[in-house]
C-alpha positions as CSV (number, residue, x, y, z in Angstrom):
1,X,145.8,119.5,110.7
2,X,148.6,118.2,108.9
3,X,151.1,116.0,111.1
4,X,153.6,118.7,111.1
5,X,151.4,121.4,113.0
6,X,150.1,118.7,115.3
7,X,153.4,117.8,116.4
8,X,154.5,121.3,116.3
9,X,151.1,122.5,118.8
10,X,152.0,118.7,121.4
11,X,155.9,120.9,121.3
12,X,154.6,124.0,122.3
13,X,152.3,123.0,125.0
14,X,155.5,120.6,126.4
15,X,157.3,124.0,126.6
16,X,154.4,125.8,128.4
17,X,155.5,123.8,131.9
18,X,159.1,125.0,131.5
19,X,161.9,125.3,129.5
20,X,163.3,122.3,127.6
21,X,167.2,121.8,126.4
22,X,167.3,120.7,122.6
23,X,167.6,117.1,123.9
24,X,164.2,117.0,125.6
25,X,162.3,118.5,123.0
26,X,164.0,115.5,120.6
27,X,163.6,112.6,122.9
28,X,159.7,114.5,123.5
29,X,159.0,113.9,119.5
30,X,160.7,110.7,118.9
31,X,158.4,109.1,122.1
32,X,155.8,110.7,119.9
33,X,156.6,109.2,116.4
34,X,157.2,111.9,114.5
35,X,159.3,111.6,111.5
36,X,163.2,112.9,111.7
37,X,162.5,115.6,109.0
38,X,159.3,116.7,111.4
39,X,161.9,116.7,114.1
40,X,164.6,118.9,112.6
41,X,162.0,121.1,111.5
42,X,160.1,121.5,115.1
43,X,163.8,121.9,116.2
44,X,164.8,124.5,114.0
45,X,161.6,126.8,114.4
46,X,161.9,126.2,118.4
47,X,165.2,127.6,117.7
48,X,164.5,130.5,115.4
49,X,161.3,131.8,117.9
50,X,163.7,131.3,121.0
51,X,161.8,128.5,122.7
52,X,165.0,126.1,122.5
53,X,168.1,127.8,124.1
54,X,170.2,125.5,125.7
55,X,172.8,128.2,127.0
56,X,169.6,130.4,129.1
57,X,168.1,127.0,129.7
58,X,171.6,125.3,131.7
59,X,172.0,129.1,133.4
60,X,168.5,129.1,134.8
61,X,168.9,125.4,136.1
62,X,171.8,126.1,137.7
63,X,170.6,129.2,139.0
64,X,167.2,127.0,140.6
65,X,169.3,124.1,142.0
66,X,171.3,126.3,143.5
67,X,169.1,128.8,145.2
68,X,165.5,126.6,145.5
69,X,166.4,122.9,145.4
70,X,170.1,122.9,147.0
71,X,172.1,121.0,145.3
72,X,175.9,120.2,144.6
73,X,177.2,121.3,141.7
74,X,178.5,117.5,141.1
75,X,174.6,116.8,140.8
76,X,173.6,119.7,139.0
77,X,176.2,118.2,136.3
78,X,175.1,115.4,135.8
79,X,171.6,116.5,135.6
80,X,172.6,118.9,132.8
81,X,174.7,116.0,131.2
82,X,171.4,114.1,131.5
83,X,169.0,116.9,130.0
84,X,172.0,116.8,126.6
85,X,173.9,119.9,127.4
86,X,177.4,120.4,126.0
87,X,180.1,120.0,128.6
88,X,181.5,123.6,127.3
89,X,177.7,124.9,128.5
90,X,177.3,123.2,131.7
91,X,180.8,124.2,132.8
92,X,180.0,128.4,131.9
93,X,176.7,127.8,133.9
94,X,178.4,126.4,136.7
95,X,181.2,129.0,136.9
96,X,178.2,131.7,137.7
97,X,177.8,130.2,141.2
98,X,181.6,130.9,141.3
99,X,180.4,134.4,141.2
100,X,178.1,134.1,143.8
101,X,177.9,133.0,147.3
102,X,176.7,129.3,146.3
103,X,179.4,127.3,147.3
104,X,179.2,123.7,148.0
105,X,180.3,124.9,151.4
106,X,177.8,127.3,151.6
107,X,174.7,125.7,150.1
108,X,175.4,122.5,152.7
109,X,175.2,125.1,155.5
110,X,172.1,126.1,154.1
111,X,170.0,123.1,154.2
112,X,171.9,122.1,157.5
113,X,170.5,125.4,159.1
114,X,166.8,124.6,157.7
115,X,167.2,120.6,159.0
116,X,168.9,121.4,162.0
117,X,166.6,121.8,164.8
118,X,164.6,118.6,163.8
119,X,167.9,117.0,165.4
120,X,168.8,119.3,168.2
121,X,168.3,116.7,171.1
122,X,169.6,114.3,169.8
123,X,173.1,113.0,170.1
124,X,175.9,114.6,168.1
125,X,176.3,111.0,166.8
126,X,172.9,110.7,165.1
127,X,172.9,114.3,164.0
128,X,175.6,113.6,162.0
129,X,174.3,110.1,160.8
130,X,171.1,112.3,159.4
131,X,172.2,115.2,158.0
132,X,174.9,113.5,156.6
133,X,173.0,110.9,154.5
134,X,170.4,113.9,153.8
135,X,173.4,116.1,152.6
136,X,175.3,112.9,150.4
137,X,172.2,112.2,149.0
138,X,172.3,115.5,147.2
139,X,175.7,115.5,145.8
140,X,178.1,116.9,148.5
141,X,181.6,115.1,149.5
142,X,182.1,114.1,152.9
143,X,184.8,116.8,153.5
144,X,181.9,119.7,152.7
145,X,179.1,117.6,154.9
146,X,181.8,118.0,157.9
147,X,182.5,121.1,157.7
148,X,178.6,122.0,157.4
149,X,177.7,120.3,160.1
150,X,180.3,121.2,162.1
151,X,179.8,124.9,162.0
152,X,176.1,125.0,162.0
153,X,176.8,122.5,165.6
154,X,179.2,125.0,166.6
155,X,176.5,127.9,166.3
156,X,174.0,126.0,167.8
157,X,176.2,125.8,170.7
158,X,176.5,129.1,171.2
159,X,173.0,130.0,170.9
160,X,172.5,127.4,173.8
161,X,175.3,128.7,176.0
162,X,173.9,132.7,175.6
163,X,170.4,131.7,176.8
């Protein structure tokens, strides 16, 4: 096996896990050693079989982020930006949770309503202390964190009061 296919087989079993932007699949081979022309040739059959798409591949990872892993959309950008996605990409991705109901506003409510009730008893102080750092730590701005917690308090409330 000539170093070509050899490089070529490491590529296609990298892919198998999940999809890869352009940028992976060149810093993958250059951690490997393979020669630039190997590189632009791996690239361009990737490319030609539809194993490299960088458009499908920044669509799906916003469309994961946003519906399994909850995460901001500032966080999802730079992880895009990270992964080598053009700008012009990442923003069109990003403009499909315009579409739908993933909000900033809407995902922080989410993932307050799942981390809520670990807190419930505990005062209104520290329940904002937690699920505050919880919620910064993936990507959302203060005023969105507020406003989360605030109405998922405010429904908890009520649930309270009706019992």
């Amino acid at each position: 096996m000539d170093g070509y296919d050899k490089y070529l087989n490491n590529t296609l079993r990298f892919l198998k896990f999940r999809d890869r932007s352009e940028k992976e699949i060149r810093d993958y081979l250059r951690q490997k050693k393979a020669a630039p022309e190997i590189i632009e040739k791996i690239i361009s059959y990737c490319k030609d079989y539809g194993f490299i798409n960088d458009k499908k591949f920044a669509a799906d990872w916003v469309r994961s982020r946003s519906t399994h892993r909850l995460k901001s959309k500032k966080i999802i950008k730079i992880e895009l930006i990270k992964k080598g996605i053009d700008p012009e990409i990442i923003e069109k991705a990003l403009s499909l949770l315009q579409e739908t109901e993933n909000t900033d506003l809407n995902l922080a409510k989410k993932l307050v309503q799942l981390r809520i009730n670990r807190y419930i008893n505990a005062p209104r102080q520290e329940i904002y202390q937690k699920l505050g750092g919880f919620l910064s730590r993936r990507g959302f701005s203060w005023d969105t964190i507020k406003q989360a917690i605030d109405s998922e308090l405010a429904l908890e409330y009520n649930k309270q009061n009706r019992q």
